[in-house]
C-alpha positions in Angstrom: 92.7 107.3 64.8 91.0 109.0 67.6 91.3 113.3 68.1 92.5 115.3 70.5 88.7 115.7 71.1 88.6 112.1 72.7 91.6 112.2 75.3 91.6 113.8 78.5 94.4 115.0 80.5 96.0 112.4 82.6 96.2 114.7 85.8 92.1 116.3 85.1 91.0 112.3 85.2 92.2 111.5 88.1 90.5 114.7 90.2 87.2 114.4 87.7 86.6 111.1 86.0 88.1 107.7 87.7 86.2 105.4 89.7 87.7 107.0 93.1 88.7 110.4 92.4 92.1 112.1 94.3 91.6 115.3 95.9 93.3 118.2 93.8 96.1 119.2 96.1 97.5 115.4 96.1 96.8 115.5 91.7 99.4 118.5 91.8 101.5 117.2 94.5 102.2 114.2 93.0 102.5 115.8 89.3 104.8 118.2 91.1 107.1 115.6 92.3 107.2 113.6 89.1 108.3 116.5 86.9 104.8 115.9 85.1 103.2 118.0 82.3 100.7 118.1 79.5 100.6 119.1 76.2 98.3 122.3 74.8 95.3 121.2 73.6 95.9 123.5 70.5 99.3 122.1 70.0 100.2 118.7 68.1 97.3 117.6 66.1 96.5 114.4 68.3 98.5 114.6 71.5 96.8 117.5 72.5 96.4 117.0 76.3 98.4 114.2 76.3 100.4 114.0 79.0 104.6 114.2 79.6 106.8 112.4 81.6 110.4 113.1 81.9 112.9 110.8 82.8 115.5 112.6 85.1 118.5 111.4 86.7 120.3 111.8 90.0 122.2 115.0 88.6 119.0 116.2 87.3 119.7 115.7 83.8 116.7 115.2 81.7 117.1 112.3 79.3 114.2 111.8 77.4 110.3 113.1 77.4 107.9 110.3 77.1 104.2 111.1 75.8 101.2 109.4 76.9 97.3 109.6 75.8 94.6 108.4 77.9 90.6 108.2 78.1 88.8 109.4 80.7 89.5 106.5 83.3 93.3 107.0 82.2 93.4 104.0 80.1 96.3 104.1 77.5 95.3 105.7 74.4 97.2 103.9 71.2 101.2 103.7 71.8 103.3 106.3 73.8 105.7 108.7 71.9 108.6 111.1 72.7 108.3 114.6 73.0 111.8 115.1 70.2 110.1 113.0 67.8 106.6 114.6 67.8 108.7 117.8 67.6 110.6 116.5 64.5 107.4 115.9 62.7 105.7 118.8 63.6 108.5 120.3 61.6 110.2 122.3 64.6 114.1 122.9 64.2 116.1 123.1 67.3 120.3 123.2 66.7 119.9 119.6 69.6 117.3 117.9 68.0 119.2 116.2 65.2 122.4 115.3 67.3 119.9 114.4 70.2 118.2 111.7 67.7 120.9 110.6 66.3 122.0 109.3 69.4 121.8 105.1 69.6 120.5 105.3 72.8 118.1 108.3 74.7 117.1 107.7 77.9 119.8 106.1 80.3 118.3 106.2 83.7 115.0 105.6 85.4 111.6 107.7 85.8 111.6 108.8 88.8 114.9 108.4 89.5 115.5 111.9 90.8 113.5 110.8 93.8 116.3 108.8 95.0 118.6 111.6 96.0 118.8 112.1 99.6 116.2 109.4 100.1 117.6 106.2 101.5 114.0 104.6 100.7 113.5 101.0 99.4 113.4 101.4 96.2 110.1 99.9 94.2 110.6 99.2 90.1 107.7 99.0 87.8 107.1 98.6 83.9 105.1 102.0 83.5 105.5 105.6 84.4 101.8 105.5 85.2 102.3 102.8 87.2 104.9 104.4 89.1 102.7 107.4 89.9 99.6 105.0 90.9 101.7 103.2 93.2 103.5 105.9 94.7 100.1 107.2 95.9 98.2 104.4 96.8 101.3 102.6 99.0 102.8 106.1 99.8 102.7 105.0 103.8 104.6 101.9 103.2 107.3 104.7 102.5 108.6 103.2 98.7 110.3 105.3 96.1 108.7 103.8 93.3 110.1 104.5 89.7 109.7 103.1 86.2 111.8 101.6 83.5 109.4 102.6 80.8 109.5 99.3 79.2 109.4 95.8 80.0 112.4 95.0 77.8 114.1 98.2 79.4 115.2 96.6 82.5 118.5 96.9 82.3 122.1 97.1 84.4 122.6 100.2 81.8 120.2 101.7 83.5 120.4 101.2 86.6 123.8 102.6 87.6 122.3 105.2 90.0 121.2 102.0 92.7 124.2 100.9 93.2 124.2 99.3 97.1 120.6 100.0 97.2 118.0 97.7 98.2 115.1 97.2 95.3 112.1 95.3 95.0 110.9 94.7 91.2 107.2 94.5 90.5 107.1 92.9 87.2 103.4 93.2 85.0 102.2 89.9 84.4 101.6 87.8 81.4 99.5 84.8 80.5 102.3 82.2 80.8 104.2 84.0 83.7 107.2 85.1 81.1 107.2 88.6 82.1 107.8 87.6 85.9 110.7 84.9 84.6 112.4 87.5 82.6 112.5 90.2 85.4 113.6 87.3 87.7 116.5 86.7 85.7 117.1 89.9 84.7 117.6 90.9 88.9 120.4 88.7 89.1 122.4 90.1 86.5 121.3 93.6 88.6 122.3 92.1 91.5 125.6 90.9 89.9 126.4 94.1 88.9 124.7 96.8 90.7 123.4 95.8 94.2 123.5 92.7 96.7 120.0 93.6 98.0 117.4 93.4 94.9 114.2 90.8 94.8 111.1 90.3 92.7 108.0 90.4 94.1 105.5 87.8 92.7 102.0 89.9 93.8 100.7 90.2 90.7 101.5 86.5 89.8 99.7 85.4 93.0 96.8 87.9 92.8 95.7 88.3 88.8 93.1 86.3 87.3 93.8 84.4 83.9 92.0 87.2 82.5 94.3 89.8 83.8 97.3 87.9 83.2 96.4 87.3 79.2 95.9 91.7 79.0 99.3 92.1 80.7 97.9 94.1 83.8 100.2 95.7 86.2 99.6 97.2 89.7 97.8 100.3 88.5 95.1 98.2 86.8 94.2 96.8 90.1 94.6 99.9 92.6 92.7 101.8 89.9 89.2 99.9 91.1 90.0 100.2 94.6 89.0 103.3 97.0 92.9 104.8 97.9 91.5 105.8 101.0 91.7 102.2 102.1 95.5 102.2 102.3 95.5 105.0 104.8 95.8 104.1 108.5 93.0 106.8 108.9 90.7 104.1 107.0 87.3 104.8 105.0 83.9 103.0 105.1 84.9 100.4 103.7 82.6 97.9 101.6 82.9 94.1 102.1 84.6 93.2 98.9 87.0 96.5 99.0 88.0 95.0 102.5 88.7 91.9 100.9 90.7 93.5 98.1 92.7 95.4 100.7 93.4 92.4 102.6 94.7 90.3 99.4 96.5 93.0 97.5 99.3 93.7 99.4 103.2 93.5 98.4 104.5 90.5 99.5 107.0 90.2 102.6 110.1 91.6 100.5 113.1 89.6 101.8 116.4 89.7 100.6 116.9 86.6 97.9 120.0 85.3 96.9 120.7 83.8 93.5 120.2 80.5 94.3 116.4 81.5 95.8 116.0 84.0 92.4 116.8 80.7 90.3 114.1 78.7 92.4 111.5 81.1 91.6 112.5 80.9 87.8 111.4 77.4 88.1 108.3 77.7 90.1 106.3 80.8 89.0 102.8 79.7 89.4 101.1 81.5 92.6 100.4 79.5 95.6 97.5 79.2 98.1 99.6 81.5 101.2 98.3 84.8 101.5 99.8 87.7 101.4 102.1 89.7 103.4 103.3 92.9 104.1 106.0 93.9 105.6 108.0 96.7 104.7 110.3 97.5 107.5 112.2 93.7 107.1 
């Protein structure tokens, strides 16, 4: 089991230590918006800096309190934990932890899902918190509110009660045999049965990931994590030949409205095809 001596702090990483560092008043900006935090180093035994991520709702009710490790290029450290349990085993009594875990189920809404209020936004649904933040800072012109479910199996109506009649785009990770995309897909028509008319899956990642990305499950952030940020901004960078032809090939894909008839077709033909990509947000 690695110390608190081997992870860094989620937020430090990305102004200090990743491939394309973010400048520090974006780190905070983005923390700032996302409720984020990080635990003492002196505190916890081995989530010291680890980092938190709440998941609020629209009434800015906090449900639950996820907690993450990372390395230095903010690659997952071991499994994630909750803030309540970590508390529990450190021995600390509160009067609502016991009642709190005793409940069958914690966390009931979205990460992220604060940022809806008052935003009329697409909304953009990944598996990961971290994924969420990535996004939400390398596609922040396409104008997104990008939130997180927290786990793949956590896609749920239940937990989506806060989009009703709001138009969502799912970004499933992917998976050797294109299961994870399937499941997502079938899982937005029982959203859109029950929560909103205008909900799609984008197949990106199935058209863009190599076999050897789909067998290790990478999502979004994996990719967007080797590429210079800068080169999403209309301002532009100097660009080098292959992160030109990243840019050009990682884009979301024209997000049109799907029916359940065209969300069944896609269940049965999940394999990428040869037509680039597209992106056009404002359909």
């Amino acid at each position: 089991m690695m110390t608190n001596a081997h992870h860094a702090g989620f937020l430090t990483n990305l102004i200090n230590h990743v491939a394309h560092r973010w400048n520090a008043d974006d780190v905070w900006t983005t923390a700032s918006k996302y409720r984020l935090g990080a635990i003492p180093p002196n505190q916890f035994q081995r989530y010291g800096h680890a980092l938190t991520l709440p998941f609020i709702d629209v009434d800015g009710r906090v449900h639950a309190v996820m907690v993450k490790t990372f390395d230095r290029q903010n690659h997952t450290i071991g499994h994630p934990n909750w803030i309540h349990k970590i508390m529990m085993d450190a021995g600390i009594h509160r009067d609502w932890l016991m009642p709190y875990d005793q409940q069958p189920t914690k966390t009931r809404c979205l990460f992220g899902e604060h940022l809806i209020v008052g935003n009329a936004a697409p909304i953009a649904i990944v598996e990961a918190p971290k994924t969420a933040i990535i996004c939400d800072w390398y596609f922040r012109e396409l104008g997104f509110v990008w939130l997180a479910v927290g786990a793949k199996s956590w896609l749920k109506p239940d937990r989506c009660h806060a989009l009703v009649g709001r138009r969502v785009i799912l970004f499933p990770d992917t998976s050797t045999d294109g299961a994870t995309f399937a499941d997502w897909t079938n899982k937005a028509i029982e959203i859109r049965r029950r929560i909103t008319d205008h909900v799609t899956v984008s197949d990106m990642m199935e058209r863009y990931a190599t076999p050897e990305m789909k067998s290790s499950g990478a999502d979004i952030a994996d990719i967007l994590m080797t590429m210079d940020w800068r080169l999403f901004r209309k301002s532009g960078t100097d660009d080098k030949p292959d992160d030109k032809l990243k840019k050009n090939q990682f884009k979301p894909v024209e997000t049109s409205l799907l029916d359940d008839a065209a969300l069944i077709e896609h269940l049965k033909n999940i394999k990428p095809n040869d037509e680039p990509l597209r992106m056009s947000p404002h359909t």
